[in-house]
N, C-alpha and C positions, 0 to 999 in steps of 0.2 A: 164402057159400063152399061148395063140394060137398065131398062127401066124398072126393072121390079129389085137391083141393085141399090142397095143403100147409100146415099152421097152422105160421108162425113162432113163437119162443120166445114164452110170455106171462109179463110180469111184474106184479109188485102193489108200487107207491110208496108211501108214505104219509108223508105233507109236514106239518108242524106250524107251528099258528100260535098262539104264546104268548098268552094274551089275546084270543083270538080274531079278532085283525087280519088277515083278509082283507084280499087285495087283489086286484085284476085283473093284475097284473106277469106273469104264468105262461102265462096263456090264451095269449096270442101264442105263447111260444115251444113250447110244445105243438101251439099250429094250425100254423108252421109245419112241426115236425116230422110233422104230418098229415098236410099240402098235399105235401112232398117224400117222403111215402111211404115213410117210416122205419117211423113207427107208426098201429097203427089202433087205438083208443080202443075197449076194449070195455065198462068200468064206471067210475064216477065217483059218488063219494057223501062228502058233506061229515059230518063228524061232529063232538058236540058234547059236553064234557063239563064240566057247570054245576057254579057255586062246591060247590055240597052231593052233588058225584059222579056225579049220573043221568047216563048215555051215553044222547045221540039219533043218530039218522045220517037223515039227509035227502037226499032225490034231488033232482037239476037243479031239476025243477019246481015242488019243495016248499020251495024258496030264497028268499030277498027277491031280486027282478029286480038291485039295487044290487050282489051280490056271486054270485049267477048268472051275470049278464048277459054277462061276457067269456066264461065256461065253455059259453054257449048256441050260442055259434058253432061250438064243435068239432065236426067230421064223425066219425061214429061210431055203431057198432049199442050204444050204453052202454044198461046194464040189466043188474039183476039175477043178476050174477055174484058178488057179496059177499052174505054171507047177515047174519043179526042176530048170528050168534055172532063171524062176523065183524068186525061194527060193535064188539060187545060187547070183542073183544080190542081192536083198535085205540082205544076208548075208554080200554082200561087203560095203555095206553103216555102218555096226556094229563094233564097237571096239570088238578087242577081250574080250571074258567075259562078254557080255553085249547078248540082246534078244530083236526080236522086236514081236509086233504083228500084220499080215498083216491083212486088212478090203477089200473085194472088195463087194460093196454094189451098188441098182438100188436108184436111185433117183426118187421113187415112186410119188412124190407130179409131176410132169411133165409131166408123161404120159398123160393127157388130152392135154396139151399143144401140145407135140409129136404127136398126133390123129390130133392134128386142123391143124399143119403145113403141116401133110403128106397129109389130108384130100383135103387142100386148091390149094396142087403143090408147094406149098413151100417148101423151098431147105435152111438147115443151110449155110452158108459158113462159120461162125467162131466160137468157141465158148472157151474162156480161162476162168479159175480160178484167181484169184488173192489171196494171202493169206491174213489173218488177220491182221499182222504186218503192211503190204505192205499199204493197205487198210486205218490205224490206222494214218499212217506215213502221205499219202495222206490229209486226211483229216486237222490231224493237221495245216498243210501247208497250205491249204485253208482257215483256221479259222486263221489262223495270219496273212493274207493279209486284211482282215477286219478291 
C-alpha cells in the first residue's frame, strides 16, 4: 500500500477458546471475508495460557499444521503488529488452560470512503463499535415501544 493510499479502519478481535479447543470453523469465513475484499488480515497470533499461567503467543508458523492449517490459507501481509506486551494482556483476559486467537485486520471495504474524507479536509472526530448483543438488545427495545 503507498503512502498517498488510504488505510481503512484497523481493528484487533480476539476470539477465546476455553480449553483450548481449536478448531478450523473461522478460517473459511474469514477467507471469505478476504476473497470479497471486506478485510485484509494484517496480524494473526495464536495465544496460550497454561494450567500454572505462563502466556505464550505463537505465529502461523510456529503452530502444529493440525490447528494452523485452515489459518495458512488466509491472504494477508500478517506479521508482527502485536507486540509481547500485547500477547502478554491478551494472555490475561484467558483462564488458565484455555487459548485465544488474536485477528488484527484493515477494514478494506472503507478505504474509498477514507480517500473522500481526507480528499474533502474532512476530520473523523468519533468513531465507536458497538457489539452485536449491545446492538440486538437496543433494537428489541425499540420494537416493543410500538
Amino acid at each position: 500500500m503507498g503512502q498517498d493510499e488510504a488505510l481503512g479502519p484497523v481493528e484487533l478481535a480476539v476470539i477465546g477458546f476455553p480449553g483450548s479447543q481449536f478448531t478450523g470453523e473461522i478460517a473459511p469465513a474469514i477467507a471469505d471475508l478476504v476473497a470479497n475484499g471486506t478485510v485484509s488480515i494484517l496480524d494473526l497470533l495464536f495465544i496460550t495460557r497454561d494450567d500454572d499461567g505462563t502466556v505464550a503467543g505463537f505465529e502461523l508458523t510456529e503452530v502444529d499444521d493440525e490447528i494452523a492449517g485452515p489459518y495458512l490459507e488466509l491472504e494477508g501481509e500478517a506479521g508482527a503488529l502485536l507486540s509481547e506486551d500485547d500477547m502478554q494482556a491478551i494472555g490475561e483476559l484467558l483462564e488458565p488452560g484455555s487459548s485465544a486467537l488474536a485477528i488484527v485486520w484493515e477494514n478494506t471495504w472503507a478505504r474509498s470512503l477514507v480517500g473522500a474524507i481526507r480528499n474533502s479536509q474532512g476530520v473523523l472526530l468519533a468513531h465507536d463499535r458497538m457489539d452485536a448483543a449491545t446492538v440486538a438488545e437496543a433494537l428489541a427495545a425499540v420494537g416493543s415501544e410500538d
